[in-house]
TORBATOR-755260 format. One line per 8 residues: number of its first residue (from 1); their letters; for each residue x negated, y negated, z of N, C-alpha, C. Coordinates in steps of 0.05 Angstrom, whole numbers. Each point is the difference from the previous one (the first is absolute). Example, Ala and Ser with C-alpha at 12.3 -4.5 7.8 and 13.67 -1.06 7.14 Angstrom:
2
1> AS> -264:114:156:18:-24:0:-18:-24:0; 7:-21:-14:-16:-24:1:15:-22:14
***
This chain:
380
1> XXXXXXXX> 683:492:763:-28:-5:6:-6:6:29; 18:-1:18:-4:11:22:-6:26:6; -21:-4:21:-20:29:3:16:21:10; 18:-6:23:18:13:14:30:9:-4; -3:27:-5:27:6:-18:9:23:-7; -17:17:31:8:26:4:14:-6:30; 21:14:14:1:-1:24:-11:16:17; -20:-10:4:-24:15:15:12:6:32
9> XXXXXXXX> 16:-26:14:-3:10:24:34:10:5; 13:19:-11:26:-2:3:-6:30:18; 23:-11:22:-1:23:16:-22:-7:30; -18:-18:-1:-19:-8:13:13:-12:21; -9:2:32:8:-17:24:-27:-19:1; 14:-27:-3:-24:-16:8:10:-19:32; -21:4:10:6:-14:33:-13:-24:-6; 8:-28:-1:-4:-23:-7:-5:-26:24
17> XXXXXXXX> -9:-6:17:-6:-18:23:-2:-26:-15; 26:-18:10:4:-31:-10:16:5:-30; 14:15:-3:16:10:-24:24:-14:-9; 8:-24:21:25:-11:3:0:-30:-17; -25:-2:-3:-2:-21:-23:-32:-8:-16; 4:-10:-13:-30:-17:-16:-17:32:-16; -25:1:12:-19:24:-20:12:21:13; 6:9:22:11:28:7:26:-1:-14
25> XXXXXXXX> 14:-7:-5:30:-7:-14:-9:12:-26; -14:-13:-10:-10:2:-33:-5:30:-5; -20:8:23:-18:17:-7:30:29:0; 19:-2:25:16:14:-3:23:5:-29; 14:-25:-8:13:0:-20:-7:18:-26; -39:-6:-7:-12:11:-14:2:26:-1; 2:22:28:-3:23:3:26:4:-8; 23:-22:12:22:11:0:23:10:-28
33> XXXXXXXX> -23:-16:-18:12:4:-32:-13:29:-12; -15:12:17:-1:36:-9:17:10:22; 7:-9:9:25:16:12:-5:9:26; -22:-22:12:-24:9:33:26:-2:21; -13:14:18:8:5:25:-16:-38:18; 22:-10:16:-20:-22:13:9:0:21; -12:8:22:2:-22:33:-13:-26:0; 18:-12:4:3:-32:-1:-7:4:41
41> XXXXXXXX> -22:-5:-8:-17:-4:45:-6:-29:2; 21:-5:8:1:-43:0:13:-8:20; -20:-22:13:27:-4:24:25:-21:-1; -2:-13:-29:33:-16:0:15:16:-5; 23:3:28:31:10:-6:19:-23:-6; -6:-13:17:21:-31:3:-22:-22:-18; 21:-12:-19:-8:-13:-18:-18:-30:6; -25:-3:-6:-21:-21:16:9:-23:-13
49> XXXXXXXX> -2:-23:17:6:-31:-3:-18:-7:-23; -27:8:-5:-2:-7:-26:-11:12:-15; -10:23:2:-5:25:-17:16:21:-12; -6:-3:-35:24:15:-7:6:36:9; 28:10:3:-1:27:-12:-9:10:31; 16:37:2:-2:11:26:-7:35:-13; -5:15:24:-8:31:-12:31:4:-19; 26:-9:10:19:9:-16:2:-21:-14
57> XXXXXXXX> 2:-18:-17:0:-12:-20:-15:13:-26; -29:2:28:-15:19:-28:4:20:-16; 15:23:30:14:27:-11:15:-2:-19; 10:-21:-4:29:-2:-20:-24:-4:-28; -14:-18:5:-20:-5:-22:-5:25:-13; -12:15:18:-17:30:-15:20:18:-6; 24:-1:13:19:24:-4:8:-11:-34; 8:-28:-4:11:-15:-21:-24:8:-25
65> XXXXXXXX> -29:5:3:-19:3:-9:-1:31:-15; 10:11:18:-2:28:-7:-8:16:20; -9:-5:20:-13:9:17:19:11:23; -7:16:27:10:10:23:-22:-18:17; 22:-20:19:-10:-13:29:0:2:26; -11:8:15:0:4:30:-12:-29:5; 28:-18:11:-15:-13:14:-6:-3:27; -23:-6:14:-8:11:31:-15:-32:12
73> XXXXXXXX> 19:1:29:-20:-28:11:-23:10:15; -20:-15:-12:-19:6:7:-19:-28:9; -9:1:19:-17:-25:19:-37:17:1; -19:-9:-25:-13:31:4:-22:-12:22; 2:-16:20:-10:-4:16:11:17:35; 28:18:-21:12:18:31:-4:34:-16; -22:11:14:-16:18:-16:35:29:-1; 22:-5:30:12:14:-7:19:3:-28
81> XXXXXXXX> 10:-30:2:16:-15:-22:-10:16:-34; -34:2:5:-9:16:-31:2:26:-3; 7:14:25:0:30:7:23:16:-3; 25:-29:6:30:14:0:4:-9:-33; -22:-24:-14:19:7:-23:-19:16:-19; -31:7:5:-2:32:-23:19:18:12; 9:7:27:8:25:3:33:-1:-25; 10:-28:11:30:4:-21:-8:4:-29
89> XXXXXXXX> -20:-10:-12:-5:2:-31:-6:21:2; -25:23:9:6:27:3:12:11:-3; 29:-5:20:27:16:8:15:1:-34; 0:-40:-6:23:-6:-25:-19:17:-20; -22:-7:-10:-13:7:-33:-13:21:6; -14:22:19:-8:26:4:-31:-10:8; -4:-25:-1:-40:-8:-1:-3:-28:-10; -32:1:-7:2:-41:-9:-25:13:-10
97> XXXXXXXX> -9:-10:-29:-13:3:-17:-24:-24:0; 13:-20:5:-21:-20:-5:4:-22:27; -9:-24:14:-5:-18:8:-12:-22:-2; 13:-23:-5:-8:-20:-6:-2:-23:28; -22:-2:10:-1:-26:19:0:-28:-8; 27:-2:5:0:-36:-17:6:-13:19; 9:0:26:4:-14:19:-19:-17:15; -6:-32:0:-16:-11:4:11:-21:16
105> XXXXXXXX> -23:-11:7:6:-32:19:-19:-15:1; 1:-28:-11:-29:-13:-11:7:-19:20; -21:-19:13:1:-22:3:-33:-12:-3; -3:-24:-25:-15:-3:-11:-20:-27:17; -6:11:28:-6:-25:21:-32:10:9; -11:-29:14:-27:10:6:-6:5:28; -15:17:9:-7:5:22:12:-8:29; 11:-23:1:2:-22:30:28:-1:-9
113> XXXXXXXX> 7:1:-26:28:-8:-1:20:24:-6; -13:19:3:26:36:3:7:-2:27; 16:-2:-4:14:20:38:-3:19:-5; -5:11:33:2:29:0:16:20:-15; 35:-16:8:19:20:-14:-7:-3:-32; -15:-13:-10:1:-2:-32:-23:24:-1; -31:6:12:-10:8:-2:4:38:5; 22:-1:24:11:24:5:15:13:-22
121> XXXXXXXX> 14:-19:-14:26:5:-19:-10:2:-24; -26:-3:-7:-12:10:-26:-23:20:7; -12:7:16:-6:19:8:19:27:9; 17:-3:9:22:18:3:9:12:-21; 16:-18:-21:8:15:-29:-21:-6:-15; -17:-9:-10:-15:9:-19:-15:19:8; -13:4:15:-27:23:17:12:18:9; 13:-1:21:10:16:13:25:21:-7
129> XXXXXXXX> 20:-18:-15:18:7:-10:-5:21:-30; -20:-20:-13:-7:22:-28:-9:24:19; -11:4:16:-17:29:15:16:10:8; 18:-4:14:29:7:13:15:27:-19; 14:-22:-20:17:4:-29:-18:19:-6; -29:5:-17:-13:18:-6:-6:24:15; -5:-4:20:3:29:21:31:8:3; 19:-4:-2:26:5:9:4:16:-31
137> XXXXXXXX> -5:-11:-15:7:9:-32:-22:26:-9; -21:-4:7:-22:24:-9:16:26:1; -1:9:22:8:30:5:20:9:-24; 18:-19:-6:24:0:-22:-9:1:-19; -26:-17:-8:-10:-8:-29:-19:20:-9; -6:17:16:-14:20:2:14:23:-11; 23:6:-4:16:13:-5:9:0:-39; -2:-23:1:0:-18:-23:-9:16:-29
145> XXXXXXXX> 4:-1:-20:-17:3:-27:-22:-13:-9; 16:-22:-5:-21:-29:-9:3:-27:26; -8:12:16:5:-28:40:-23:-20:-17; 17:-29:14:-21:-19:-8:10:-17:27; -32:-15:9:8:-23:18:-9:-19:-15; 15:-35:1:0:-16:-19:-7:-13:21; -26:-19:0:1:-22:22:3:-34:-17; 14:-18:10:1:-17:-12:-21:-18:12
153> XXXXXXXX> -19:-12:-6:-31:-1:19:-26:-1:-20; -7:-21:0:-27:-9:-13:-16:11:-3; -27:-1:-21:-26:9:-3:-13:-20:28; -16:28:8:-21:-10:23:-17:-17:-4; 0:-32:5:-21:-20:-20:-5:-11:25; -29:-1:13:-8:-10:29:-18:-23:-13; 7:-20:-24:-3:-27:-3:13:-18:30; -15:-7:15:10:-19:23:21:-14:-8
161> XXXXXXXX> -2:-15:-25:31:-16:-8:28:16:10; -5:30:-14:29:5:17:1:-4:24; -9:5:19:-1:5:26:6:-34:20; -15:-20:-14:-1:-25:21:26:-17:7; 19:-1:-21:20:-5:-1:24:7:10; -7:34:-2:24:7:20:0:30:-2; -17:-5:22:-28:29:10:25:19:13; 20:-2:19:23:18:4:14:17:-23
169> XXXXXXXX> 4:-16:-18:18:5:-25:-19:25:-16; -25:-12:-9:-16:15:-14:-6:24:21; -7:8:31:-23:19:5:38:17:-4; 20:-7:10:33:18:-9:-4:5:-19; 1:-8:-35:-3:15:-19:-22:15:-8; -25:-3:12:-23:19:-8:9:20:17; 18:4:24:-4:17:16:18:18:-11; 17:-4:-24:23:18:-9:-19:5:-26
177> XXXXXXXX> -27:-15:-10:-8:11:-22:-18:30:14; -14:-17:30:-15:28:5:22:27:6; 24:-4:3:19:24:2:-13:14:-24; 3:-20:-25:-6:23:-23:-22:18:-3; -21:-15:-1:-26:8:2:-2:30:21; 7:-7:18:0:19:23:26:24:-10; 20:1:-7:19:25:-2:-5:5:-26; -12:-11:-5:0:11:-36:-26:21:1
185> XXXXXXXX> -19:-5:20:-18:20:7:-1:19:13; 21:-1:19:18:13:10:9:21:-8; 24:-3:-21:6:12:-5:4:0:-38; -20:-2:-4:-13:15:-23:11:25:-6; 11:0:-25:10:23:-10:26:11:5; 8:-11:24:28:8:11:21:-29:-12; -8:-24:11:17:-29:-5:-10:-18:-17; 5:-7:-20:-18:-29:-6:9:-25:12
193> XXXXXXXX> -19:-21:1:8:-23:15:-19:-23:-17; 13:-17:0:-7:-23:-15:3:-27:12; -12:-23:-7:14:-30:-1:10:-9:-19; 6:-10:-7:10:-25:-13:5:-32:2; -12:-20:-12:0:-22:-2:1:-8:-20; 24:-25:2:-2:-24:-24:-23:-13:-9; -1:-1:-24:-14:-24:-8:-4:-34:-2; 21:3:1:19:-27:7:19:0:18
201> XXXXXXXX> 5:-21:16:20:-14:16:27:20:-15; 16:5:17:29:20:-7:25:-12:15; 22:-13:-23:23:-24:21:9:17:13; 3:2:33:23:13:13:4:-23:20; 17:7:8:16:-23:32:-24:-12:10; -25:20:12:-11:-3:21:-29:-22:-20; 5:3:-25:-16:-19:-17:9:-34:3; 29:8:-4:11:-21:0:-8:-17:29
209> XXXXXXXX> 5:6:21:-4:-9:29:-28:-8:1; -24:14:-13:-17:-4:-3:-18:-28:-12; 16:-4:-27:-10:-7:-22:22:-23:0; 19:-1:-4:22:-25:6:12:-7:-26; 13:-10:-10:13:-6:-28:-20:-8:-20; 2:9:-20:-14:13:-31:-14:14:5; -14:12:17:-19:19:11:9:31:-23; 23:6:-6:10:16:-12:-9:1:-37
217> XXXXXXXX> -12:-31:-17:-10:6:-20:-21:15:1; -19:-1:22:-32:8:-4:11:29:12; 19:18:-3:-3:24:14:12:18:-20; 2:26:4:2:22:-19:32:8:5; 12:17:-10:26:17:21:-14:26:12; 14:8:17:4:23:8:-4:35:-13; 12:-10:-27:-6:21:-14:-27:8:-10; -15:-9:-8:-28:5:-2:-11:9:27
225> XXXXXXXX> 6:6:26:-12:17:17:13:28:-6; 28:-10:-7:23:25:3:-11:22:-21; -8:-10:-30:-14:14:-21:-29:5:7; -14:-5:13:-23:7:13:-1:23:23; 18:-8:12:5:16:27:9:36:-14; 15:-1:-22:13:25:-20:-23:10:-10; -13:-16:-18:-26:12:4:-21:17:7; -4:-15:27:-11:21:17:15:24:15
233> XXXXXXXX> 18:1:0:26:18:7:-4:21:-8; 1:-4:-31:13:20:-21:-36:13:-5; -17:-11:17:-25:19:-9:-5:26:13; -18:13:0:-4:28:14:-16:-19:36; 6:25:16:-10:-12:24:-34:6:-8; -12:9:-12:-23:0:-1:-16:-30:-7; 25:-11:-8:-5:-45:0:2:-2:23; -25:-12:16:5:-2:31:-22:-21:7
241> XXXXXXXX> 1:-15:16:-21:-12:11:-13:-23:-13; 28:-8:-11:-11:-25:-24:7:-31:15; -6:-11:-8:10:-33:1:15:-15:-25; 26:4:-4:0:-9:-26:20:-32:-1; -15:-9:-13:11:-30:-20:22:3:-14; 28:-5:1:19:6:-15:-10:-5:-32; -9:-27:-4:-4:-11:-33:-21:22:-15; -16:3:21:-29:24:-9:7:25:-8
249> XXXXXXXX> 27:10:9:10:20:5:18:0:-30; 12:-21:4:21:5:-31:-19:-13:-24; -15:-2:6:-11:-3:-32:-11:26:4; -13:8:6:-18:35:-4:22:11:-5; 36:6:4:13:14:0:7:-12:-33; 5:-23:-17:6:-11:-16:18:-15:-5; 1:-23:19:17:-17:-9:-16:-29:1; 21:-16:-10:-23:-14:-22:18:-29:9
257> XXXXXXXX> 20:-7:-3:13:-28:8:13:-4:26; -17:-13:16:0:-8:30:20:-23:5; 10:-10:-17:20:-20:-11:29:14:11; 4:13:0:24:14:14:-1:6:30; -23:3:14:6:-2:30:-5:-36:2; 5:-16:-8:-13:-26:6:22:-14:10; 1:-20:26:33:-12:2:0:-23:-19; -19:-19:-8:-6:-17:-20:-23:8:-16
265> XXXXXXXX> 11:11:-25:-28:17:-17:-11:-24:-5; -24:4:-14:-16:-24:-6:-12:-29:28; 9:10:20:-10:-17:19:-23:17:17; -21:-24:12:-24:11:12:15:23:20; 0:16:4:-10:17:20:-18:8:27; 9:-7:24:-17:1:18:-4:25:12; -29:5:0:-19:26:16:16:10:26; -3:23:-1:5:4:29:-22:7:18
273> XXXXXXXX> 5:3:24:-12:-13:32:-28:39:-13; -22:-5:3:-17:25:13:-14:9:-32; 4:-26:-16:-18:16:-30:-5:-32:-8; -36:9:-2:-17:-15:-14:-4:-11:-19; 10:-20:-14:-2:-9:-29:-27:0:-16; -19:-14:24:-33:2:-14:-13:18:2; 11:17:11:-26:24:-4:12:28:4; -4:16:-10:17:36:4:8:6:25
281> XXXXXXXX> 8:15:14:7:17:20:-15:14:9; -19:2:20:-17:27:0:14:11:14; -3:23:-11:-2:33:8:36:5:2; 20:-23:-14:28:12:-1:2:15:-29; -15:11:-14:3:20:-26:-4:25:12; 23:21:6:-5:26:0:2:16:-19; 1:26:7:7:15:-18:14:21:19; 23:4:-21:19:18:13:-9:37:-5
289> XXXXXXXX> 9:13:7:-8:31:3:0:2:-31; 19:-3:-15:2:5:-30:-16:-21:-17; -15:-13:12:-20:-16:-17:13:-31:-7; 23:-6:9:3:-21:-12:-8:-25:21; -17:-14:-15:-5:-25:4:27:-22:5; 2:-14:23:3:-25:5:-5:-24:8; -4:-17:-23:-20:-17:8:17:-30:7; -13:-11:24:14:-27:2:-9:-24:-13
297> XXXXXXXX> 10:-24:9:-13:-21:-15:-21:-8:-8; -9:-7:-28:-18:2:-9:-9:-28:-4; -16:-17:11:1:-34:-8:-20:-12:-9; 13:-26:-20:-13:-12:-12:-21:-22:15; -26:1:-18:-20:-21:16:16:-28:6; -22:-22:8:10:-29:13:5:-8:-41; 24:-14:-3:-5:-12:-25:-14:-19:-3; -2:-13:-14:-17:-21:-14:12:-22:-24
305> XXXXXXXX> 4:-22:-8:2:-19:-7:16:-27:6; 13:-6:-12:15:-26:12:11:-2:25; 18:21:4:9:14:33:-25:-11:19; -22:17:-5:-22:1:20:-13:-14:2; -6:-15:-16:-5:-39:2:14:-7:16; 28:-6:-7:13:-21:18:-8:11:21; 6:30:7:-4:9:33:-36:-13:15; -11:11:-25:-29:-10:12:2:-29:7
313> XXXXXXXX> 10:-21:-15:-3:-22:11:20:-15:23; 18:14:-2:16:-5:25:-8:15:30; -16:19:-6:-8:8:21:-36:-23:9; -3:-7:-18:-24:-20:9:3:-36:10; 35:-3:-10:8:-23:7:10:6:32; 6:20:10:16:2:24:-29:-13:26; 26:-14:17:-15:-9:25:25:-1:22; -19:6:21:16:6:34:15:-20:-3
321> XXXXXXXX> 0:-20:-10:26:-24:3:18:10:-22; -5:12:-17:23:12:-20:16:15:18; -15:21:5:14:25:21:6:-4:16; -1:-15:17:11:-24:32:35:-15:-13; -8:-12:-26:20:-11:4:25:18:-13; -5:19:-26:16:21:-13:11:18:14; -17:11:13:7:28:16:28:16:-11; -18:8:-31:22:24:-3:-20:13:-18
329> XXXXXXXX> 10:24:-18:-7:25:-18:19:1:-12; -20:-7:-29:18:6:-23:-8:26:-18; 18:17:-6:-5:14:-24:18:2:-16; -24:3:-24:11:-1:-35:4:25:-1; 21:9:-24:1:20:-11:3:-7:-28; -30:7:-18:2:-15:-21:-2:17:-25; 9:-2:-20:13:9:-25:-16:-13:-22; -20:23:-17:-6:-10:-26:-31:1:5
337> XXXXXXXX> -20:-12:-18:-34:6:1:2:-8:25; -14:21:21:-17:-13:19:16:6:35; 26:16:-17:25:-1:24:-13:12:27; 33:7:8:-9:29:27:2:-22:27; -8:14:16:7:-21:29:-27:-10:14; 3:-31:-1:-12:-21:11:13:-11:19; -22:-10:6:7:-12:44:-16:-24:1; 7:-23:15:-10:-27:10:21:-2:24
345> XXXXXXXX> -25:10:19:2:2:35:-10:-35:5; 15:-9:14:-4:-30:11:15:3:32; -9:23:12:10:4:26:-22:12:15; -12:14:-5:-32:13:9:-5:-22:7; -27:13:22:-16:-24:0:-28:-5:-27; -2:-22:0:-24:-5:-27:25:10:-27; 20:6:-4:17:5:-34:-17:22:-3; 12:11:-26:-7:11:-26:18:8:-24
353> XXXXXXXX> -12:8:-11:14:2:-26:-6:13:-16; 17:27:-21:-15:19:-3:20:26:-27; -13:21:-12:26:17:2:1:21:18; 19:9:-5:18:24:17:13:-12:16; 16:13:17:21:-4:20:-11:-29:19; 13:-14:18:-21:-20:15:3:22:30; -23:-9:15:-6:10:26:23:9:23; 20:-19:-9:16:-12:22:28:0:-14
361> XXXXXXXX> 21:4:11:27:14:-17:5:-38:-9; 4:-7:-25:8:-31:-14:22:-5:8; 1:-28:-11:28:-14:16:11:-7:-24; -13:1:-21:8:-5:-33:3:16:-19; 3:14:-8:-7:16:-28:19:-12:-24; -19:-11:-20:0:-6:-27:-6:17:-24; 19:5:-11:-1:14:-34:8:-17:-20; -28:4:-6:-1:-20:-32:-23:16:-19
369> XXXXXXXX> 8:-13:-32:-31:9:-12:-16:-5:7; -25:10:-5:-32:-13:11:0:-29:-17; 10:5:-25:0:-26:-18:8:-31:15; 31:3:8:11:-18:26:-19:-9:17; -10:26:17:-5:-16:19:-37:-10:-6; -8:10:-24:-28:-19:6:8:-31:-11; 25:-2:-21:3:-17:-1:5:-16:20; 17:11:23:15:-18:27:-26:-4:16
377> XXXX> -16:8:-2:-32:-4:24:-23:-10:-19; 6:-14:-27:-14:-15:-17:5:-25:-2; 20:2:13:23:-30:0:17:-4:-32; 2:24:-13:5:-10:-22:32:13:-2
***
């Protein structure tokens, strides 16, 4: 039943940035079972105190895979460091076919509370670095048959919510989405260039550090970017200039049970950071040179019944002495009539209470049925 089952990219050099573990790892192994060419451009040589896996660990991965590995240290914040390793992938595989910018650096803080070096260090590799890697690789990819640049990087969604929370983090990943936008117009007809984003939360290390223990039921694996990312690979470069949703992506392609990328199938699932649950996306549906439509998330209105009671009336019982003395954020992730993600903020000033995501990153998250918990806030 799997869609994929020609080896489309065998013979292919893919130049991979953050390749040494988590979605760049994935996305390589994937190539590496048609028999791809991979530069592994990562800067663990010496094995990290708590992050798994190094560029050679990985090599061994992809070679073990099927694949040929160059692995190359790469810091893509030292613009020479990205220059000496296209020139060796050059030298080893004859060129580099595709590029994937997966190399990132989040820190999920607000305004007063980034240091500089945090703000430098995600502006550096995400912005700077995707532009870097992409100009260093063009002239090569240009050479190419089917060149693709892969950006790993969100639909452009200028809802203020992204932004207030941790306005550094977000203007870094729009700035690797406007890479796309911008080279894909560019260079039209010669490269295609794309994004890609999850739909959901995806477990890697840097989730973990993030998110803290169980954080890993509500997330997807790895592989579902890796089969998304092939995807857009294996298309003609005339696919260019899209934004695409991994889940949006493999259902149009045909697959049908999402139960297999899941780390705990059947548990809620949490959204990821830059897509709207209540209302569509504007203006992230393109269309690629060959007509194909990609469309991102598509969402459901506010629900309505027992759920939205309790919320309505809990949001009319709240008072500044509630929120004075609570001072926290809770969110549900709830299962069954009425589900999806609900929030009761008791840290704002004045509360609220509501669905979708809460304002303010929670100090709780609860998964239960909707059934549970109207019972647990009925007193019953």
């Amino acid at each position: 039943t799997h869609p994929f089952t020609f080896r489309k990219l065998a013979g292919c050099t893919l130049f991979i940035t953050g390749a040494s573990r988590g979605i760049g790892k994935a996305i390589a192994l994937k190539a590496a079972k048609d028999g791809a060419n991979v530069v592994i451009a990562a800067k663990t040589a010496e094995p990290h105190p708590t992050l798994p896996g190094t560029i050679y660990t990985a090599a061994e991965e992809i070679e073990a895979a099927g694949g040929k590995a160059l692995p190359c240290i790469v810091n893509v914040r030292e613009e020479q460091q990205i220059i000496n390793a296209v020139e060796k992938a050059v030298k080893t595989f004859g060129g580099i076919d595709i590029l994937v910018n997966n190399a990132s650096a989040i820190s999920l803080t607000g305004t007063l509370e980034t240091t500089t070096k945090k703000v430098n260090l995600m502006m550096d590799v995400n912005v700077r670095g995707t532009y870097l890697t992409s100009k260093a690789c063009l002239p090569h990819l240009r050479k190419s048959k089917n060149p693709h640049i892969l950006n790993l990087s969100p639909p452009m969604n200028l809802n203020p919510m992204w932004f207030k929370n941790h306005c550094a983090y977000t203007i870094s990943k729009y700035g690797m989405s406007m890479c796309v936008l911008g080279m894909a117009e560019e260079f039209r007809g010669e490269v295609a260039v794309n994004a890609l984003w999850p739909k959901t939360a995806i477990h890697t290390a840097a989730m973990d550090m993030l998110g803290g223990a169980g954080i890993e039921k509500q997330c997807r694996k790895t592989d579902i970017l890796a089969d998304a990312a092939y995807c857009i690979l294996t298309k003609p470069k005339t696919f260019t200039g899209n934004f695409i949703i991994d889940e949006v992506l493999l259902r149009e392609e045909g697959v049908k049970d999402f139960d297999v990328y899941a780390i705990a199938p059947g548990h809620t699932l949490m959204p990821d950071f830059f897509l709207d649950e209540e209302k569509k996306l504007s203006g992230s549906q393109q269309e690629g040179a060959d007509g194909a439509k990609v469309k991102t998330e598509s969402a459901a209105a506010e629900p309505s019944g027992p759920v939205a009671e309790t919320f309505r009336v809990i949001q009319g019982a709240m008072t500044e002495e509630y929120v004075r003395s609570i001072q926290g954020v809770f969110q549900f992730e709830l299962s069954g009539d009425g589900g999806g993600t609900w929030y009761i903020d008791l840290k704002s000033k004045g509360g609220n209470a509501g669905f979708g995501k809460p304002p303010v990153t929670a100090d709780v998250v609860m998964s239960m049925s909707s059934a549970d918990f109207v019972k647990m806030f009925t007193g019953e």
